[in-house]
C-alpha positions in Angstrom: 105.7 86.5 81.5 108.8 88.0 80.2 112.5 87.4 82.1 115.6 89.1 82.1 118.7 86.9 83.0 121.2 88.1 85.6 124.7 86.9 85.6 126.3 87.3 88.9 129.4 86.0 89.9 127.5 83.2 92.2 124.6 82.1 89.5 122.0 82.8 86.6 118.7 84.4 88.1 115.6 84.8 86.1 114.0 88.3 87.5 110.2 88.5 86.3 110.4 91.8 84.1 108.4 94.7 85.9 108.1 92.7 88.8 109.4 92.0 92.2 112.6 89.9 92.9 114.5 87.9 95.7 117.8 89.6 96.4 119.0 86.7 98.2 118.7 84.6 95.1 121.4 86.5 93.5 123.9 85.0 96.3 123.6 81.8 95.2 121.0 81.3 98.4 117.5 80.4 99.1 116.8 81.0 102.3 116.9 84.8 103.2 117.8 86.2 106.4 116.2 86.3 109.7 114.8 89.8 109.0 113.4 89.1 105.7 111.3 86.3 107.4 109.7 88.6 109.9 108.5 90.8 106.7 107.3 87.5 105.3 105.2 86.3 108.2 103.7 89.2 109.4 106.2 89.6 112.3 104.9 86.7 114.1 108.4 85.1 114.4 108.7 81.6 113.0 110.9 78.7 114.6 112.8 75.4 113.3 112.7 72.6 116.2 114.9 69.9 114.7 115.3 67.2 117.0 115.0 63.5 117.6 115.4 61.6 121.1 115.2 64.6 122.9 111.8 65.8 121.1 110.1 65.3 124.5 112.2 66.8 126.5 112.3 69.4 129.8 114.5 71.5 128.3 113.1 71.7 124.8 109.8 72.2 126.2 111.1 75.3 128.4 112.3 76.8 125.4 108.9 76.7 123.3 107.4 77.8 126.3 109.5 80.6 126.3 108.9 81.7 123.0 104.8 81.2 123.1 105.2 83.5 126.5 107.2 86.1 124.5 103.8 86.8 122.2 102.6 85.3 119.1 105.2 82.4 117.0 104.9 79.7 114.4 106.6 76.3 114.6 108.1 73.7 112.5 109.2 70.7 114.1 111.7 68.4 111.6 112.1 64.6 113.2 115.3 63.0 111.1 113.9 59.7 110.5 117.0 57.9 112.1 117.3 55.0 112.8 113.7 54.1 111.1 111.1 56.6 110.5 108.4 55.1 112.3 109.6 55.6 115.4 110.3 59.6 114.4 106.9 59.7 113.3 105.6 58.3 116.6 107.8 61.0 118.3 106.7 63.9 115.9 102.8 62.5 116.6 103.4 63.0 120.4 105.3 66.1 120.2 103.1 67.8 118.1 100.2 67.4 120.5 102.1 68.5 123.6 103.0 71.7 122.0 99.8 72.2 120.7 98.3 71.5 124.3 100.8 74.3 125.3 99.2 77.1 123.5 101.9 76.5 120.4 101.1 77.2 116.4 103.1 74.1 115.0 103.7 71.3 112.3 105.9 69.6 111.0 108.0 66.0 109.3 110.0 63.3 109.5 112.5 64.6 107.5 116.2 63.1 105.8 118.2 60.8 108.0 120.9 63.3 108.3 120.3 66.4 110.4 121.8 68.8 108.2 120.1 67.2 105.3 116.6 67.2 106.8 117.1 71.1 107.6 118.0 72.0 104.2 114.7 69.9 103.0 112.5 72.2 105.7 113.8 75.6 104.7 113.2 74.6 100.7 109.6 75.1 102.0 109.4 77.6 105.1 111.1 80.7 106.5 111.9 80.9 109.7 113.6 83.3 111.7 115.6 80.9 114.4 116.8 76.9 114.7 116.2 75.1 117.6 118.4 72.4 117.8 117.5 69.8 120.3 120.8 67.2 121.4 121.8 64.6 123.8 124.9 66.4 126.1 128.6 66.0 124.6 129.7 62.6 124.8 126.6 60.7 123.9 125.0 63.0 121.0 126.6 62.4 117.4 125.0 65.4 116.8 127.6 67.3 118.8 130.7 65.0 117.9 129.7 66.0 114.5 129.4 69.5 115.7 126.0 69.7 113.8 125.3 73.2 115.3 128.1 74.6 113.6 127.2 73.5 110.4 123.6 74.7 110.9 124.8 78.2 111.5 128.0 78.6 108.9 125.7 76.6 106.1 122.0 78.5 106.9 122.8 81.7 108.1 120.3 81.4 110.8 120.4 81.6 114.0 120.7 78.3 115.8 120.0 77.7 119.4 121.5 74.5 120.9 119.4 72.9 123.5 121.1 70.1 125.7 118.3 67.9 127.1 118.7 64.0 128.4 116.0 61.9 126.6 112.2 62.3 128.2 
């Protein structure tokens, strides 16, 4: 397969000659946007649940619920594995199966300690159209003191709903 290098001002990019190239890649990004992910998945829209003591919760649930009721929709579910990963892998286990008892297409990881980190390991491998970002309220979350959300948004370019849920 022959290439043809691109020099932009943001990287080198190989684009296979004759064929069909990422656009985004010449921004210096991986991920594309929202849109592009729709035309990837065959419009069912896909979502990024990134919690960790709140994986159980009401308010979580109300929003998966929401989006199953709104038609078809993929999940991801990414569990930082803080403060060990055994117990994120024992919340991933039982959140996996309450989705999936709700009607919900999902998977999902313990991921990187570090929430930021763990999303930026999950998109290397899926699209998704929206981040749901599940934290303990202001005050008690270090999630929100390190105004995690924020970052999400200005370093994804996703979409990112925060969810505010108490532990189940």
């Amino acid at each position: 397969m022959r290439t043809t290098m691109v020099q932009t001002d943001w990287s080198v990019s190989t684009i296979p000659a004759g064929g069909r190239h990422d656009p985004w890649s010449l921004l210096g990004r991986r991920a594309a946007p929202w849109w592009a992910a729709l035309a990837d998945s065959g419009g069912v829209p896909a979502y990024l649940i990134v919690a960790n003591r709140t994986l159980g919760g009401a308010a979580l649930r109300a929003e998966v619920r929401q989006r199953i009721g709104s038609g078809a929709a993929e999940f991801y579910v990414v569990v930082p594995g803080y403060p060990d990963r055994q117990t994120a892998a024992a919340r991933l286990a039982d959140a996996l199966a309450s989705f999936r008892a709700m009607g919900a297409v999902v998977d999902g990881e313990v991921g990187a300690a570090h929430p930021v980190a763990a999303v930026h390991d999950a998109l290397q491998q899926h699209n998704v159209d929206e981040i749901l970002l599940s934290t303990l309220p202001a005050g008690i979350s270090r999630w929100v003191a390190n105004d995690t959300p924020s970052k999400l948004r200005r370093l994804f370019a996703l979409p990112v709903v925060h969810i505010v849920s108490e532990e189940p």
